[in-house]
C-alpha positions in Angstrom: 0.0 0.0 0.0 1.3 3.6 -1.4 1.6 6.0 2.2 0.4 8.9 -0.1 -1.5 11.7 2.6 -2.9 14.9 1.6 0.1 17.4 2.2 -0.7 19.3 5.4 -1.5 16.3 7.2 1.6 14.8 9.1 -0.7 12.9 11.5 -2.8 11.0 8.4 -2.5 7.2 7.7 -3.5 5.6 4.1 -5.8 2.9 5.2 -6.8 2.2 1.4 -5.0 3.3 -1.7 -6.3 3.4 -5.2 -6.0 -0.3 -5.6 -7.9 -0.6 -2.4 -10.6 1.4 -3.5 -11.0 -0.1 -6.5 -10.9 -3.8 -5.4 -13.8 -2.7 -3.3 -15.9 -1.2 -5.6 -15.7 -4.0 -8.0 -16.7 -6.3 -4.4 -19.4 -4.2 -3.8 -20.6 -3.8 -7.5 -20.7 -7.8 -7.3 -22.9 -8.0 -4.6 -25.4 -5.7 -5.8 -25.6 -7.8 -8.3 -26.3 -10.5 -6.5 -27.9 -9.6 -4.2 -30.7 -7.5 -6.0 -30.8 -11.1 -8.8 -29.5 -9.2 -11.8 -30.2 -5.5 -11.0 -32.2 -5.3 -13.7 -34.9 -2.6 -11.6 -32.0 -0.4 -9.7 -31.0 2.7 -9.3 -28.1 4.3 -8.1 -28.4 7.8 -5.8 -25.4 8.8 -4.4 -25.0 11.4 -1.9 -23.3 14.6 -2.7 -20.2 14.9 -2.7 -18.2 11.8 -2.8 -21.0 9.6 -2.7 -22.1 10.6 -6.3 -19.0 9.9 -7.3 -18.7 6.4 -6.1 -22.2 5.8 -7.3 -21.0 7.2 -10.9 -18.4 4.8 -10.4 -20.3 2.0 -8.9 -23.0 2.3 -11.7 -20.4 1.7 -14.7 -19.2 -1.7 -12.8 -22.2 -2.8 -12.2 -22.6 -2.1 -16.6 -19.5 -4.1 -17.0 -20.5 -6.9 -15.0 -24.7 -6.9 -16.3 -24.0 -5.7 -20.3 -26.5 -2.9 -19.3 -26.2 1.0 -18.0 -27.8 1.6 -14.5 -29.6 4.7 -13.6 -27.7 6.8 -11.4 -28.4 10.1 -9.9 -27.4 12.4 -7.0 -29.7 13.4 -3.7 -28.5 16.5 -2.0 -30.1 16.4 1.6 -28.6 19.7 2.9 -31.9 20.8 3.4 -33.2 17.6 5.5 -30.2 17.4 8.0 -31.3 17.8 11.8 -28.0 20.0 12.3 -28.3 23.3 10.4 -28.5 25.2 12.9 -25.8 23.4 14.6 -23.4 24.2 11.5 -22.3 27.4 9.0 -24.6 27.4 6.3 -23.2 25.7 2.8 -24.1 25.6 -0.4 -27.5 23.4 -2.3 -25.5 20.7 -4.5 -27.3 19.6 -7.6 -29.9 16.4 -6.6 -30.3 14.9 -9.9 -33.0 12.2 -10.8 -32.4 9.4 -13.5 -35.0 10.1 -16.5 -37.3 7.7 -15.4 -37.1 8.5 -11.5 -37.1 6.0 -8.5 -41.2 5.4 -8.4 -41.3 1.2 -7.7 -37.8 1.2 -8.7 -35.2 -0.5 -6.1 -32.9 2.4 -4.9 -29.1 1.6 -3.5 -28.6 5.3 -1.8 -24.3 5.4 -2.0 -22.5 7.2 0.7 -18.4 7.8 1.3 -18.9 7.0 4.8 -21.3 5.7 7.5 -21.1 6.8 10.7 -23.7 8.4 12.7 -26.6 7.5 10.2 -28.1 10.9 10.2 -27.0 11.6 7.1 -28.6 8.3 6.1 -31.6 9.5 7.6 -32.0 12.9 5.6 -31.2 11.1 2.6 -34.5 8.9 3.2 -36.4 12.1 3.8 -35.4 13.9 0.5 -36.0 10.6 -1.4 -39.4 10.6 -0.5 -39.8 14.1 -2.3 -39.0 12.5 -5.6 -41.2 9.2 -5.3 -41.8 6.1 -3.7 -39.3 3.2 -4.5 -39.7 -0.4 -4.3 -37.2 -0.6 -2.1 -34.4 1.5 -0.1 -30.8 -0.2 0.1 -27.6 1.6 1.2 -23.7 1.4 -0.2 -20.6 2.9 2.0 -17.3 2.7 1.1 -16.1 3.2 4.9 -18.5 2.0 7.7 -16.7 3.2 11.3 -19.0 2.4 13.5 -20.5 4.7 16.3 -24.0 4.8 15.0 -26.7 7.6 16.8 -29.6 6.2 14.6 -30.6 2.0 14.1 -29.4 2.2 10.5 -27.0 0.2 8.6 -25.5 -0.5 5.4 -26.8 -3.3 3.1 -22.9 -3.1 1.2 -19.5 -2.1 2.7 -16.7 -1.8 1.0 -14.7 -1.5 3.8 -15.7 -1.7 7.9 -13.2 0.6 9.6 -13.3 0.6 13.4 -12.4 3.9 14.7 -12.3 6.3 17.7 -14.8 9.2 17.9 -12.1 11.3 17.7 -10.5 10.1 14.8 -11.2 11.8 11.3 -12.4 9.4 8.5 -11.6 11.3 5.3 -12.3 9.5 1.7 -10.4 11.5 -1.2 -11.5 10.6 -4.8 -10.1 11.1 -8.1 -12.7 13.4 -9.4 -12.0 16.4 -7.0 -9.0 15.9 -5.3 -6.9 13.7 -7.5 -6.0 11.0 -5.9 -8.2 7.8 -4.6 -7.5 7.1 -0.9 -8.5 6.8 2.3 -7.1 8.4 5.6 -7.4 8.2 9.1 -6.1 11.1 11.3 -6.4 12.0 14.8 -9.0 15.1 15.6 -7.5 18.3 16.8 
């Protein structure tokens, strides 16, 4: 494993490289799959912003493997989180719906990384705004633990035991340019 780390971060550990990533995206595009018998009625919505990407990502090896595209979209659920207040306001990101939406459709929302589930939770809130799926699974890349909400992930790419006050960070090609995973300690 490459010990590449985001430069201003002495205290950082690679706990997956590229390779890593990639191994585990091709595991969990597998057990989709599998698991959904063929994924012939899924859609992908990943969460803004490193979600969408892996559910970009996600959607063309699931392709490879079926022969077929898979819908995929974004869901932005800035507006649906139970912390606004608690945080600095941000900017809307684009939620975008595949053409024929998620109505009866089986939806795999795809998330960077699971931790308390609240995130989780807003994302189910804004998916409701669009339609009424089949179905709700979800797809981390990280899962580390410490859950505030009885949710968990249907796929995991990778599960990462961690401290609370430890910093889970997932860095993707697409905006930072380079695929890996750290760990560092909280300030």
């Amino acid at each position: 494993m490459t010990n590449v780390v985001e430069p201003g971060h002495r205290n950082s550990r690679v706990v997956l490289d590229a390779d890593d990533m990639a191994r585990a995206l091709t595991r969990l595009a597998h057990e989709v799959v599998e698991r959904t018998h063929g994924a012939t009625n899924l859609t992908l919505m990943g969460i803004p912003t490193r979600g969408a990407d892996l559910a970009a990502r996600l959607a063309l090896k699931i392709e490879s493997i079926q022969g077929s595209p898979v819908p995929v979209g974004a869901l932005d659920v800035t507006m649906y989180r139970d912390d606004l207040r608690l945080r600095p306001a941000r900017a809307l990101l684009p939620t975008t719906i595949p053409e024929h939406g998620i109505e009866g459709r089986l939806v795999v929302l795809v998330d960077d990384v699971l931790y308390s589930g609240r995130t989780i939770r807003s994302a189910l809130d804004a998916l409701s705004e669009h339609g009424r799926p089949q179905a709700v699974q979800l797809a981390v890349l990280v899962d580390r633990g410490h859950r505030e909400l009885p949710i968990r992930a249907d796929y995991v790419g990778k599960n990462l035991p961690t401290s609370k006050s430890e910093q889970v960070s997932v860095h993707v090609l697409e905006r930072d340019g380079i695929d890996q995973v750290t760990i560092e300690q909280s300030s």
